[in-house]
C-alpha positions in Angstrom: -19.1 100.5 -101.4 -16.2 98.2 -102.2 -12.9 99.7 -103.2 -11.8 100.6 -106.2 -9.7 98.6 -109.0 -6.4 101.0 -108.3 -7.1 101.2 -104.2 -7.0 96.8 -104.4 -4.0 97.4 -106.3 -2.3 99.7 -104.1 -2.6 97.8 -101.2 -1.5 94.3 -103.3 1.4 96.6 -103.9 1.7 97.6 -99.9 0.9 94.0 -98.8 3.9 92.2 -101.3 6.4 95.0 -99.8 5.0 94.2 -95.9 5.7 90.5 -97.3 9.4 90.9 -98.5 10.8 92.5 -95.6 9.1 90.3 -93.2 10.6 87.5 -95.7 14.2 89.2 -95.6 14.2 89.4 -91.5 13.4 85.9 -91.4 16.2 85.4 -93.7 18.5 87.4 -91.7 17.6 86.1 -88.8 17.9 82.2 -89.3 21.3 82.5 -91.8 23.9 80.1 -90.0 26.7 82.7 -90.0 24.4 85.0 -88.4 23.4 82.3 -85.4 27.1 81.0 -85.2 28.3 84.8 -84.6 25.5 85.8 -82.3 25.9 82.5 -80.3 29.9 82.2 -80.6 30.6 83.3 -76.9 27.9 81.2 -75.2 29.9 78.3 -77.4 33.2 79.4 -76.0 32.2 80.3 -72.6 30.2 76.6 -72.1 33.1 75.1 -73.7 35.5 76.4 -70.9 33.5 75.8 -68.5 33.3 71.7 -69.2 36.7 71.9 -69.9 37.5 73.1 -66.2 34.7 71.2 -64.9 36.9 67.5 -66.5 40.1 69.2 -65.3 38.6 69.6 -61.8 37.4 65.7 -62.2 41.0 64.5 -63.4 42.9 66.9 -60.8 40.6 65.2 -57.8 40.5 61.7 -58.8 44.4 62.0 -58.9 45.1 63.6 -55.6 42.5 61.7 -53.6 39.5 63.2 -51.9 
């Protein structure tokens, strides 16, 4: 026996919930504030490091081998 008219709409209801908060933690999880502040110290700490890594190039070429 199929279900009912009200057990259909209860689980429209159920799936459409399931839906928007699968929806909203997508949301959250691709916003660009979100990624920048998550990813912020891997910028920073890559960022020194190729900024020692030119320094070391400069102070070598400079002082010979």
């Amino acid at each position: 026996m199929g279900a009912t008219p009200d057990q259909l709409e209860r689980e429209i209801v159920e799936v459409r919930e399931d839906l928007a908060r699968t929806i909203t933690a997508i949301e959250e999880r691709v916003n660009p504030k979100r990624v920048v502040k998550d990813n912020l110290q891997v910028v920073i700490g890559v960022a020194l490091l190729v900024s020692a890594l030119i320094a070391f190039k400069v102070v070598r070429k400079h002082t010979g081998p």
